[in-house]
C-alpha positions as CSV (number, residue, x, y, z in Angstrom):
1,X,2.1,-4.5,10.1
2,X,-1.0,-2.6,10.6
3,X,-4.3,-4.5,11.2
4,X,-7.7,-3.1,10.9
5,X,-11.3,-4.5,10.0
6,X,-12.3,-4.2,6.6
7,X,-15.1,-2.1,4.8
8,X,-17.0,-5.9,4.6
9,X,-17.2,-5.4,8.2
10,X,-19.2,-2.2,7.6
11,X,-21.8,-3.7,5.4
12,X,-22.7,-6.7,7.6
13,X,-23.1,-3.9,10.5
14,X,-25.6,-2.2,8.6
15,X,-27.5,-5.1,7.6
16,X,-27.4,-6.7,11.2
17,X,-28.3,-3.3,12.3
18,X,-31.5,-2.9,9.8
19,X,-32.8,-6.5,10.7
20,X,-33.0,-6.3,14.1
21,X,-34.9,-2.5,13.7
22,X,-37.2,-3.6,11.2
23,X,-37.7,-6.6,13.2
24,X,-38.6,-4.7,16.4
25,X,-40.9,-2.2,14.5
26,X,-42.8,-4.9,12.6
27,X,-42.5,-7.4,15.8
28,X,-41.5,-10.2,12.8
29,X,-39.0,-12.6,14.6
30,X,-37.7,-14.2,11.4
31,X,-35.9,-10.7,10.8
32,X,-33.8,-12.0,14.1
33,X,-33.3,-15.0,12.4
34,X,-31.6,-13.4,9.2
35,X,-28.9,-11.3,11.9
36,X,-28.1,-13.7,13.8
37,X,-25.7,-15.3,11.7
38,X,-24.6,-12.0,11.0
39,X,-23.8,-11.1,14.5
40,X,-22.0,-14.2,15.0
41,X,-20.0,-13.4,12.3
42,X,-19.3,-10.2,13.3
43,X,-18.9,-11.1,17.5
44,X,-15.2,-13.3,16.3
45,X,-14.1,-9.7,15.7
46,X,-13.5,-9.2,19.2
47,X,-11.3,-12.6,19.2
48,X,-7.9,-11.2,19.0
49,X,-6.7,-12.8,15.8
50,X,-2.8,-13.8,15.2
51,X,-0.7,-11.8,12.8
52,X,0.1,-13.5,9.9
53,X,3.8,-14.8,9.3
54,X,5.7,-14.3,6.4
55,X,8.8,-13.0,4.7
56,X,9.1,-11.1,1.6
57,X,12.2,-10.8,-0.4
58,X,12.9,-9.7,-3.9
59,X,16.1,-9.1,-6.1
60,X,16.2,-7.3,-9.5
61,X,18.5,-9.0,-12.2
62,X,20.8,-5.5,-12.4
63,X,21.1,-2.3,-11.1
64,X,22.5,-0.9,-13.3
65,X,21.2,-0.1,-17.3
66,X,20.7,2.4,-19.9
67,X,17.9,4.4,-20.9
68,X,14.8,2.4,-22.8
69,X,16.4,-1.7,-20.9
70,X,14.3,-3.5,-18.7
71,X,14.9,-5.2,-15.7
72,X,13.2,-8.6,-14.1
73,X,12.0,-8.2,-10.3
74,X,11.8,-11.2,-9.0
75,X,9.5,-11.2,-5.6
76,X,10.4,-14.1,-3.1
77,X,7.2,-14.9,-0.5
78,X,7.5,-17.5,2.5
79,X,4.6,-18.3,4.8
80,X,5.6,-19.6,8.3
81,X,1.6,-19.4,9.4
82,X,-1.6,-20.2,6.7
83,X,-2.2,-16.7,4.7
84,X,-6.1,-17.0,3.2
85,X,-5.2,-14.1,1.1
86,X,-1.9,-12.1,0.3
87,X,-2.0,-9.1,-2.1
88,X,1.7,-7.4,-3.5
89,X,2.2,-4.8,-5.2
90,X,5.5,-4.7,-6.8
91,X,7.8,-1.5,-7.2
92,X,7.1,0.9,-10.5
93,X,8.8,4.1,-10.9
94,X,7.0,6.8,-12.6
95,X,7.0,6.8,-16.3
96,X,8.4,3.2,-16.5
97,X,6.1,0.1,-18.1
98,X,5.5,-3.9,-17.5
99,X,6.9,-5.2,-20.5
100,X,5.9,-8.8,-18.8
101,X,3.6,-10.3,-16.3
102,X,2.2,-8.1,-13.7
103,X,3.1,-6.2,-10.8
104,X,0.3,-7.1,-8.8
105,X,0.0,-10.3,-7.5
106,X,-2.9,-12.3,-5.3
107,X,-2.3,-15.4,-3.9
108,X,-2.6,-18.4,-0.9
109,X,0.0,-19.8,0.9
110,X,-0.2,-22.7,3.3
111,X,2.1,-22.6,6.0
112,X,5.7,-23.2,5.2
113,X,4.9,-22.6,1.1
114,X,7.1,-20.6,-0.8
115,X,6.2,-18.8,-4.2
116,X,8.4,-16.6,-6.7
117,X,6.2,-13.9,-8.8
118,X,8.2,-11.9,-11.5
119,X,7.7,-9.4,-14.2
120,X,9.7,-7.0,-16.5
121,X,9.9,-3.4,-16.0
122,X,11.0,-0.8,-18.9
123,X,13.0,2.5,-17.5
124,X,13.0,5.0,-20.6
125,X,14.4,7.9,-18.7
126,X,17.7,8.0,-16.4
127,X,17.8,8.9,-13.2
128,X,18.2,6.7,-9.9
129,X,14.9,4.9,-9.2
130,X,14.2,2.7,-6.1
131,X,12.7,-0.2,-6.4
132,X,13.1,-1.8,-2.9
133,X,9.2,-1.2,-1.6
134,X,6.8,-3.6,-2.1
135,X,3.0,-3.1,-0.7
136,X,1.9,-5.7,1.1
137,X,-2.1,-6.7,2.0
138,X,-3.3,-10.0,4.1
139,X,-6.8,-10.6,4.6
140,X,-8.4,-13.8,6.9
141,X,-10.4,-16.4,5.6
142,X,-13.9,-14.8,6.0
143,X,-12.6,-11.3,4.6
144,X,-13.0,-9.1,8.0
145,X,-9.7,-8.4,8.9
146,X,-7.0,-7.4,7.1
147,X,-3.0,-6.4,7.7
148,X,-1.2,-3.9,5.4
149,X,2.6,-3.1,5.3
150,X,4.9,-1.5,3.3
151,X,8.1,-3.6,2.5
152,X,10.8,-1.2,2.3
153,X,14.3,-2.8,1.7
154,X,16.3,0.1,-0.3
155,X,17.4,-1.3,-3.6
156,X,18.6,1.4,-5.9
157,X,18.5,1.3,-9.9
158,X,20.9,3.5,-11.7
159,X,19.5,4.2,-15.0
160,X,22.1,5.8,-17.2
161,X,21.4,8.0,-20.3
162,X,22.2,6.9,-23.7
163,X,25.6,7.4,-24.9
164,X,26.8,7.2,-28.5
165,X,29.8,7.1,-29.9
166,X,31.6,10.0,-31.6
167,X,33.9,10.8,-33.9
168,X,34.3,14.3,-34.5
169,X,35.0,16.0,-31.2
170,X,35.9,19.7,-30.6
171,X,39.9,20.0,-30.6
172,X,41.0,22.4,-27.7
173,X,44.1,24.7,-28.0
174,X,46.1,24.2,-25.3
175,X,47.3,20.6,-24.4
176,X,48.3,19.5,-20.8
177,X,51.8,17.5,-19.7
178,X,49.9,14.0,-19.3
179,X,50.5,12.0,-22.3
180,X,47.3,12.0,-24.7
181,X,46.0,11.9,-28.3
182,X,46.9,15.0,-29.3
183,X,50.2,16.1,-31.3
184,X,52.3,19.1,-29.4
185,X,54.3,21.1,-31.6
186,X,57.1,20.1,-28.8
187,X,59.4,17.6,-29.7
188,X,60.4,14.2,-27.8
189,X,58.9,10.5,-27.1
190,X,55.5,9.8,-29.5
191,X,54.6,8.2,-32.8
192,X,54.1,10.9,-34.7
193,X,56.8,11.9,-37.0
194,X,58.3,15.7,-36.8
195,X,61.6,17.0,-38.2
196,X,64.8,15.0,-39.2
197,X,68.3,15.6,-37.6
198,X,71.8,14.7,-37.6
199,X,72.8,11.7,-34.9
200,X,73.8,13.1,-32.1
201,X,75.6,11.5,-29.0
202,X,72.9,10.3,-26.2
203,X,70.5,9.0,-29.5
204,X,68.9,6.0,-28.9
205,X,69.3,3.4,-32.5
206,X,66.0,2.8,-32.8
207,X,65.3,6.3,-33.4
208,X,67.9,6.3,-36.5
209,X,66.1,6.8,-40.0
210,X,68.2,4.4,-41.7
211,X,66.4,5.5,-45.2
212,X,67.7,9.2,-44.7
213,X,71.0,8.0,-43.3
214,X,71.8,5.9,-46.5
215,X,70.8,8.5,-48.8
216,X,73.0,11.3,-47.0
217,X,75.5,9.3,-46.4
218,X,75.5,9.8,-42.1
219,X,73.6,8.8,-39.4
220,X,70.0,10.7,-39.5
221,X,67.3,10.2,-36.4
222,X,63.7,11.0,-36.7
223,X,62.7,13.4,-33.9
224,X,58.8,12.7,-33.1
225,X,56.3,15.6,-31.8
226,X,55.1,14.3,-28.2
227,X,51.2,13.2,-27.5
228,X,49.6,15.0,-25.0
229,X,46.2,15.4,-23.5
230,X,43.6,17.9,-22.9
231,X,41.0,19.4,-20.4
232,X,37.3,19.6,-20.5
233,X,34.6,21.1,-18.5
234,X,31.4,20.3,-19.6
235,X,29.2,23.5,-18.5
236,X,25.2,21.9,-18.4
237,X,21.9,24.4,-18.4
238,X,19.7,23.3,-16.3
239,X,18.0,26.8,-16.0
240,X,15.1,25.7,-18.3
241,X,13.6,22.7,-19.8
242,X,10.7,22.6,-23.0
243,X,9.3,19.1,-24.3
244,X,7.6,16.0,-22.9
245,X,9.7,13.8,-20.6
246,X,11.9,11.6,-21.4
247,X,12.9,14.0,-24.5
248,X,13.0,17.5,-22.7
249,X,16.2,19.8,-23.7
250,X,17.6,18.8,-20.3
251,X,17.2,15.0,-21.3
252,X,18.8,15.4,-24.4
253,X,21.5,17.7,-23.2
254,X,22.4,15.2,-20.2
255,X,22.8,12.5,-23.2
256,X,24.9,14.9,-25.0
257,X,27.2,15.4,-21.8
258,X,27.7,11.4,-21.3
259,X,28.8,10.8,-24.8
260,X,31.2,13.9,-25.0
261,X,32.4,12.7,-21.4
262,X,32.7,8.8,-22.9
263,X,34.4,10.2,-26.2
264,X,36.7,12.9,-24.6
265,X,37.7,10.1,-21.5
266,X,38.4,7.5,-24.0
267,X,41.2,9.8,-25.6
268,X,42.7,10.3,-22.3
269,X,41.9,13.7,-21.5
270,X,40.6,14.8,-18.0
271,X,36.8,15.7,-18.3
272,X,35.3,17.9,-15.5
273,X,31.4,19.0,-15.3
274,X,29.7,22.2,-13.9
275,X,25.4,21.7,-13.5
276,X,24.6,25.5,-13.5
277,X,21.2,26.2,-12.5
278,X,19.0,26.7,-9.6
279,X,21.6,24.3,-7.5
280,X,25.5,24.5,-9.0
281,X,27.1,21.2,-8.6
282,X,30.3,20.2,-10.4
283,X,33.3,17.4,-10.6
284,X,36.8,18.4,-10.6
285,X,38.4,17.1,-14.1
286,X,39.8,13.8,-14.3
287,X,40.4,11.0,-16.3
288,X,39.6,7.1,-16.1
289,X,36.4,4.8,-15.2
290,X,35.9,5.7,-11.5
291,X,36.2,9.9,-13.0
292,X,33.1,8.5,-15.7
293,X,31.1,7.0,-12.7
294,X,31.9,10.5,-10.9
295,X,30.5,12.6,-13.9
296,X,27.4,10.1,-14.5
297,X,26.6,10.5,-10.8
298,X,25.6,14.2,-11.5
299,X,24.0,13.8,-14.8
300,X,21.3,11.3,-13.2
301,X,20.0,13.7,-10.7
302,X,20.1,16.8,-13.1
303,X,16.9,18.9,-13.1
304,X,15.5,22.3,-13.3
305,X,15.3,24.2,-10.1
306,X,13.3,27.1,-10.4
307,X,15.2,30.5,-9.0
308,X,15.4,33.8,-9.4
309,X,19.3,33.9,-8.5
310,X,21.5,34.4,-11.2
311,X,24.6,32.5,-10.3
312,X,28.2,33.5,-10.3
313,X,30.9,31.5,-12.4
314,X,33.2,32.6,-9.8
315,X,32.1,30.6,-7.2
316,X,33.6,27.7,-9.1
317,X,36.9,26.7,-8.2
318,X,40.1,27.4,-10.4
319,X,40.8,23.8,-10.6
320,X,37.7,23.0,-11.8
321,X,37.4,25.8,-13.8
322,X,41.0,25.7,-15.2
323,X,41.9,28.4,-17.6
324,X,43.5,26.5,-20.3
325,X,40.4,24.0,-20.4
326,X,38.4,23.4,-23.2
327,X,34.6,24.3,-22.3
328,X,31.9,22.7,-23.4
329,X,28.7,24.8,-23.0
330,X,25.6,22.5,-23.6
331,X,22.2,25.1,-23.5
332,X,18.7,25.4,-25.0
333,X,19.3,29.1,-25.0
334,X,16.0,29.3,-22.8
335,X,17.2,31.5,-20.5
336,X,19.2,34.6,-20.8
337,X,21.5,33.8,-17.2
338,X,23.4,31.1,-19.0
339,X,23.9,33.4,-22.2
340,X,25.3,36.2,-19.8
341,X,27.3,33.0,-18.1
342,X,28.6,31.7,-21.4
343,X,29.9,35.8,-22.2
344,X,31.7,36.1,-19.1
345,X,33.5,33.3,-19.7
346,X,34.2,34.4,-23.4
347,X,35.2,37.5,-22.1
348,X,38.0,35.9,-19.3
349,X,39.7,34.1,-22.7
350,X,38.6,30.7,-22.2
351,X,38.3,28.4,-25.2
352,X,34.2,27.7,-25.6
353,X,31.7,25.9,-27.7
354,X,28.5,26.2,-27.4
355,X,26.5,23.4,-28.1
356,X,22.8,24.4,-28.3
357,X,19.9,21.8,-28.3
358,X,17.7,23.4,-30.5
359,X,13.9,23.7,-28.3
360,X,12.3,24.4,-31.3
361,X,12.2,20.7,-32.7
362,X,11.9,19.3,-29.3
363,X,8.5,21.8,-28.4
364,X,7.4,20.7,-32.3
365,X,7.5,17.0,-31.3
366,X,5.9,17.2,-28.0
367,X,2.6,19.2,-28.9
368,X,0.2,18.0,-31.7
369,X,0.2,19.2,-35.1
370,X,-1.6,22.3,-36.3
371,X,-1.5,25.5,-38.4
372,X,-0.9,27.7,-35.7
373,X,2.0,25.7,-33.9
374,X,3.3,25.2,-36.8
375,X,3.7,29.4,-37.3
376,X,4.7,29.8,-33.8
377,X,7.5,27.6,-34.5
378,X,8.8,29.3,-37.5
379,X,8.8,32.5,-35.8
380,X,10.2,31.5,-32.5
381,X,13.0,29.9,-35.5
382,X,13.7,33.5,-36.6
383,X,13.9,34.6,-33.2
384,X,16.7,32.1,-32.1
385,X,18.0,32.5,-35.2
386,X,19.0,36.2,-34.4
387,X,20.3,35.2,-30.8
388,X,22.4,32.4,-32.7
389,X,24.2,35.7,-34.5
390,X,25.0,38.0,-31.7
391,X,26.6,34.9,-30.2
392,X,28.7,34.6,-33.0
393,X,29.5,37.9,-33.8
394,X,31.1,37.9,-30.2
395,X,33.5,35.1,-32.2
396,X,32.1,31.8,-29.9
397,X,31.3,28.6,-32.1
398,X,27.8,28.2,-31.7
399,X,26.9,24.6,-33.1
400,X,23.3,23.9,-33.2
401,X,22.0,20.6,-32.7
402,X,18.3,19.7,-34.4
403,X,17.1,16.6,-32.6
404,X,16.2,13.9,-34.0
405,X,19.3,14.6,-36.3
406,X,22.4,12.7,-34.5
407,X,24.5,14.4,-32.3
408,X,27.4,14.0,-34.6
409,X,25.7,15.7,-37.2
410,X,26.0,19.1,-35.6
411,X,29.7,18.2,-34.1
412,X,31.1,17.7,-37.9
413,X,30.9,21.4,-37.8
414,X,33.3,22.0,-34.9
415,X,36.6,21.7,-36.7
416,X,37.4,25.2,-36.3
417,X,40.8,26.8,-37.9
418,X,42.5,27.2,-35.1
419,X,46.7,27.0,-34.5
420,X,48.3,24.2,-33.6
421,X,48.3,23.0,-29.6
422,X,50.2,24.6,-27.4
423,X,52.0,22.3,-25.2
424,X,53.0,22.3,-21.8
425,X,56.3,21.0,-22.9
């Protein structure tokens, strides 16, 4: 805890100081009489004075939440020594609100008191946020000294983006051994029902179709296609960002990410991720809760990272990058890297969707309304419109996605004719 005097101090120096001058130039004692008290006051400074004694501790009622919750932080303060004055100020990250009280607080404690302050904090945008410092000021009685200290007990919040649900998912075309949700042309153990068959010796009875068999006269069994599951690498731009935090492209892009990831994880398929930008991170596919906590972990610290490097897909390991995966690429089309990106990996046969989160709704939002903007976003419409084209004339489903619209809006269109999965076996 640092101690120093405060600027009080500094005033009562000056008027000491101007009293005793103007009492020596006008020879008028009484001017003495008005700094004496002053300089009294001001001679305890030399008194080394104790350190005030206390403990701070504070706990936040989770760490963990969505986008837009709010959290209670809950500040505990114990005084082992008399504090005159005690001044907090409570953790905020950037861009949050107090939905409740205050964070400030100004109190006394006598010695051995205790005292609880609390207030609400909204987090509308994800991202890990600390709130484990807490700025600390004591003053003394007569305001001339004070201590200040920064209270730093690391308390991470994890603020996830919002996920919601979906229905209408891209289907991949190839299908993995792991048993899944979706139907393999190959046939064995699974609830679906495939082709019909004569009993055979080795057939279990429960897979006899007694309907069949009484109407043919033998012993028929139902032969079922197997369920399998899928890969998917979710393939992020974070090249580029337009709009006005917390609904930038990137923001809205990371939310489409989490609920593809929840959707595609809860249908048992392995989900991977690749951030490609000025840093490339990724995650290895896999399935399950611990594989979700995994993914999320990127997501909240996605950002743009300004370079001039165009980075290579190659660098990506195989099993990340597997060949038979679905991919996923989620892009504002803002910069032309991730274009060239997405038609390399078009071009090495790998099944892609590109989901786009359109900027122009996002830029139309974030700036105010006027004649002008309003033009510049028609033609920058036209313009993306045309780069929406030559994307599909290379035969890639582009799906477009028009916030505020839902996400699932701009999936419904991804049911693409394809042929049925080809199975592992």
């Amino acid at each position: 805890m640092t101690g120093r005097v405060t600027p009080f101090v500094l005033s009562l120096m000056a008027i000491a100081a101007w009293a005793v001058s103007l009492g020596v130039l006008s020879a008028r004692p009484e001017l003495f009489a008005v700094a004496l008290p002053t300089l009294l006051a001001l001679a305890t400074l030399a008194r080394r004075a104790p350190r005030p004694d206390h403990s701070i501790a504070r706990e936040i009622s989770s760490n963990r939440l969505f986008e837009g919750g709010a959290v209670t932080v809950t500040v505990t303060v114990a005084a082992r020594s008399p504090i005159a004055l005690i001044e907090l100020l409570g953790p905020l990250p950037p861009g949050s609100a107090v939905l409740a009280g205050r964070h400030r607080a100004v109190m006394t404690l006598g010695a051995g008191r205790t005292t609880r302050w609390s207030y609400e904090v909204r987090l509308p945008r994800r991202g890990v946020h600390d709130l484990g410092t807490i700025a600390v000021r004591v003053r003394d009685r007569f305001g001339l000294r004070t201590w200040e200290n920064r209270h730093v007990d690391p308390m991470p919040l994890r603020v996830y983006p919002r996920v919601v649900a979906l229905r209408s998912l891209p289907r991949p075309v190839h299908a993995q051994a792991s048993v899944g949700d979706y139907v393999s042309p190959a046939l064995g153990e699974g609830i679906e029902p495939g082709d019909i068959r004569q009993f055979a010796p080795g057939d279990r009875i429960k897979q006899v179709n007694w309907r069949a068999s009484l109407r043919l006269g033998q012993l028929y069994v139902t032969q079922r296609h197997r369920e399998r599951n899928a890969d998917i690498v979710l393939m992020l731009d974070t090249l580029a960002e337009v709009g006005a935090p917390p609904e930038t492209t990137l923001d809205l892009g990371v939310r489409a990410a989490a609920s593809l990831a929840t959707a595609y994880l809860g249908r048992k398929d392995r989900v991977g991720l690749i951030s490609y930008g000025g840093v490339m991170n990724w995650v290895r596919p896999g399935s399950g809760r611990v594989q979700y906590e995994r993914l999320v972990d990127v997501l909240l610290k996605a950002e743009v990272v300004f370079t001039y490097v165009a980075k290579d897909l190659l660098r990506v390991p195989p099993r990340v990058l597997w060949p038979q995966a679905l991919v996923i690429a989620i892009t504002p089309l803002l910069d032309p890297r991730f274009t060239k990106a997405v038609l390399d990996l078009a071009a090495r046969g790998f099944d892609l969707v590109v989901l786009v989160v359109s900027p122009v709704e996002v830029t139309r939002a974030a700036l105010a309304s006027s004649p002008a903007g309003d033009l510049a976003c028609r033609l920058w419409t036209l313009e993306r419109r045309t780069t929406l084209g030559e994307l599909r004339r290379h035969g890639l489903p582009v799906l477009e996605w028009r916030p505020p619209e839902p996400l699932e809006a701009a999936l419904v269109s991804a049911r693409r004719r394809r042929v049925r999965l080809a199975s592992a076996g």
